[in-house]
N, C-alpha and C positions, 0 to 999 in steps of 0.2 A: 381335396383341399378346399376349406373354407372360402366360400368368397368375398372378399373386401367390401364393405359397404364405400358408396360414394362421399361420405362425409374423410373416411379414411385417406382418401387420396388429397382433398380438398387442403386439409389440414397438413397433410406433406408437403405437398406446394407452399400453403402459407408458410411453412417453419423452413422449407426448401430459400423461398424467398428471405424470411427474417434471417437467416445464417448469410446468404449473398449480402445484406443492407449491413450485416454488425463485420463480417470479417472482409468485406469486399475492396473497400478503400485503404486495409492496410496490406492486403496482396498486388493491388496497385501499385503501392509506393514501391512495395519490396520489388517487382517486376520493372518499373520503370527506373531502381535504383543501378540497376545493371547494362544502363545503354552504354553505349560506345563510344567514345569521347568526341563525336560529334552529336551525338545527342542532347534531346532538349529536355524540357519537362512534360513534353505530351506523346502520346502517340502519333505517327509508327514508332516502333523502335528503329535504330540506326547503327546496326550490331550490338553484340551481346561481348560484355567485358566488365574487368576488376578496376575499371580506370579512377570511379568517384568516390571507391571505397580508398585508394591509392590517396586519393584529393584531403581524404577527413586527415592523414595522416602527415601532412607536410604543414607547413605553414601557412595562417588561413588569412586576409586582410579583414573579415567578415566578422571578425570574433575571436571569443575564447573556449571554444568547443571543452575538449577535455580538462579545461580550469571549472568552467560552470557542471560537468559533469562529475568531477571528486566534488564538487561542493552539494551536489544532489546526491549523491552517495553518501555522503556525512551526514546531510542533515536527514534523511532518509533513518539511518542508523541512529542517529539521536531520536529521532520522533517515535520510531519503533520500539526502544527500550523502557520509553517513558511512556510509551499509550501501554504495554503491557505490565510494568508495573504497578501505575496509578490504576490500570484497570483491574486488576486483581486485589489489591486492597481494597478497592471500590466496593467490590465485589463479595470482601469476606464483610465488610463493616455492614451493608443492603441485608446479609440474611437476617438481621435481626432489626427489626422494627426502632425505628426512634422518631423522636419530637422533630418535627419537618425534616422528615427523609422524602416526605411526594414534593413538599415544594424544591432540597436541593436537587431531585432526579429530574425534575422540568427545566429547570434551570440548567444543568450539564445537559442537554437536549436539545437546549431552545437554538445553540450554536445552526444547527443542522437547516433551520426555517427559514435564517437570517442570507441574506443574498453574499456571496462571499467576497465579492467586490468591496462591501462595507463592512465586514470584520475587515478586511485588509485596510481598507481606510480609517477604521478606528483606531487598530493598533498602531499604525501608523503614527496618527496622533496622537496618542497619548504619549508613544517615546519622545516625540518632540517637543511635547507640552512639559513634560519630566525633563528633557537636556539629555536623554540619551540618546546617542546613538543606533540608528537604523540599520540595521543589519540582518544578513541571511542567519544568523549564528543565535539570533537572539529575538530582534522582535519576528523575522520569518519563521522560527524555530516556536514561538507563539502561539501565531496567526492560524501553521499549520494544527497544533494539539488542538485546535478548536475544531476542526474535521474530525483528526482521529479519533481522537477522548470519548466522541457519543456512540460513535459505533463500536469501541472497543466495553464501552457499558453496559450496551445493550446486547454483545454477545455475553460477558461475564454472568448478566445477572441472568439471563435465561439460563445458562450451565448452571449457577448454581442454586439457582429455581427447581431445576429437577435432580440436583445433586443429592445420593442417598447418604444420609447422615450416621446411619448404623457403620460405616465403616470406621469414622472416625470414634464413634464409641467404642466399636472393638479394639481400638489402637490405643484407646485410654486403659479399656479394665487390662493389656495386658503392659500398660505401667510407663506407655508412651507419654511425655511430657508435652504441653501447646503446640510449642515447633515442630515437635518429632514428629507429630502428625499432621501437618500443613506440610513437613518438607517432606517426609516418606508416606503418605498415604494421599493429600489432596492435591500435590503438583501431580506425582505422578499419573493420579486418573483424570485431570484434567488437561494434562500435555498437548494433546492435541488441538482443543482449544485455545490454547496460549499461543501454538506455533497458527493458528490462523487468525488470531488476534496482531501477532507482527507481522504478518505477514497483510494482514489490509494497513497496518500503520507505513511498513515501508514501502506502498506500491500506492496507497493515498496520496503519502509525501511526495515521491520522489514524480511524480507528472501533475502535482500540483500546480495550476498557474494563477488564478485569479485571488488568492491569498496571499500570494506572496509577492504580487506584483507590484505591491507598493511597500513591504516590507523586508522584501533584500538590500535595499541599500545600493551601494556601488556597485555590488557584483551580482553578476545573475546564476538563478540556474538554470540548469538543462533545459524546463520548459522555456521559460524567459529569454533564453538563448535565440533556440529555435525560432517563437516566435519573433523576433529582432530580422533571424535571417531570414524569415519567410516576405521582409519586404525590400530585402538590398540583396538576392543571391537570386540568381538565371540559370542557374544549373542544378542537374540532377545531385551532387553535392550534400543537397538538402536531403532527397528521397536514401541515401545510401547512410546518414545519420540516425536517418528513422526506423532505418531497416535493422542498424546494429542495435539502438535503442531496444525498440521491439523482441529482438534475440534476447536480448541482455534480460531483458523482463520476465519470460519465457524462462530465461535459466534461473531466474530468483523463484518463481514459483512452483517450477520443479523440482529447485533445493531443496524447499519449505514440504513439499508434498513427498519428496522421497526421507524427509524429516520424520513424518510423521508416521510413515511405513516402517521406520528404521525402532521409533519409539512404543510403535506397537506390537512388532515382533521381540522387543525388548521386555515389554511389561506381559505376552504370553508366556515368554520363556523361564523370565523370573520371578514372576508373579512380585508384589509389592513387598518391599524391603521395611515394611516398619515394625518399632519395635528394637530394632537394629542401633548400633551407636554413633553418635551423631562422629 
């Protein structure tokens, strides 16, 4: 057997280490979500029990847990539907060259450089400066497309920067009309992409805090919650929120990924339907 040079192991460590710094603090929370109803926020533990996850489920004086979380669930689902749409028109309108297409591309980008503290302060004010109303549903729903939107961009145009265009020719000479070819030949091969385009729009959204912290209005969400109780809550209560949260996220990414399995055993088996009637 070969033997490992010393940079090998060095580098295992390092990346050993980087996996303990990125996952370490959220096996913390989940481990210390499970103490025992004398338990505190730190170590030791002081038994192991279901008691705080029991806590999320009754009536809290701290909040509105599961109101701020369907409100991050919604607006999640809105942000998500709307960064993959506009990102795909984006996207077909970019393959072809126009009269400032570099200046609007820096412009939908520049969102990304800006401190997000101050998009949230901006849009803020402008609803107010206009007499509308503040809100999760509208100016937070905003604040957040200004996240989403660039990196939903910048995956679109790279797919169809390398996107081969002879397929959609063959879908014309055999009599396919615009759509017919967009709906049965170019969603289908770029499906996978789309499902990880909503899939960063609802997992940007829904743990978003500093954009939206000034433009939810009365009601918060999830993050905004959280944050609230992390300075009036003394109990592990907190940790066992996080823990479900955390699962919860876990199960959205699995959906999306076992999505994406599900669409490519679909498009081996059936190969592309165009041509076909709408």
């Amino acid at each position: 057997m070969e033997k490992r040079p010393l940079s090998f192991y060095v580098l295992a460590v390092f990346f050993g280490l980087f996996v303990l710094f990125l996952y370490g603090p959220t096996l913390t929370i989940g481990i210390l979500s499970f103490q025992g109803p004398g338990g505190g926020l730190t170590f030791p533990m002081q038994g192991v029990s279901l008691h705080w996850f029991r806590e999320l489920f009754e009536q809290q004086a701290v909040g509105d847990i599961w109101g701020a979380f369907r409100r991050s669930f919604v607006l999640g689902l809105m942000v998500m539907v709307t960064t993959v749409v506009v990102s795909v028109m984006a996207g077909l309108a970019f393959r072809k060259r126009f009269k400032g297409s570099a200046v609007l591309f820096y412009m939908a980008i520049t969102s990304l450089v800006i401190p997000s503290i101050l998009i949230s302060l901006g849009v803020g004010l402008i609803f107010n400066q206009l007499g509308l109303k503040v809100h999760w549903a509208t100016s937070g729903f905003g604040s957040q497309l200004t996240w989403t939107l660039p990196f939903g961009l910048l995956i679109m145009f790279a797919v169809f920067n390398r996107f081969d265009k002879s397929y959609e020719e063959a879908a014309r000479d055999q009599g396919a009309t615009h759509w017919q070819t967009i709906r049965h030949v170019v969603l289908p091969i770029i499906a996978p992409s789309l499902i990880g385009v909503a899939l960063f729009g609802f997992t940007l959204s829904y743990d978003e805090f500093a954009r939206t912290l000034l433009t939810s209005g009365s009601y918060n969400t999830l993050p905004l919650e959280v944050f609230g109780m992390t300075t009036n809550v003394t109990t592990p209560v907190i940790y066992a929120l996080g823990t479900l949260t955390t699962l919860f996220s876990f199960g959205i990414i699995g959906a999306f990924m076992l999505s994406v399995w599900i669409a490519g055993r679909r498009r081996a088996r059936l190969g592309s339907d165009a041509g076909k009637g709408v």
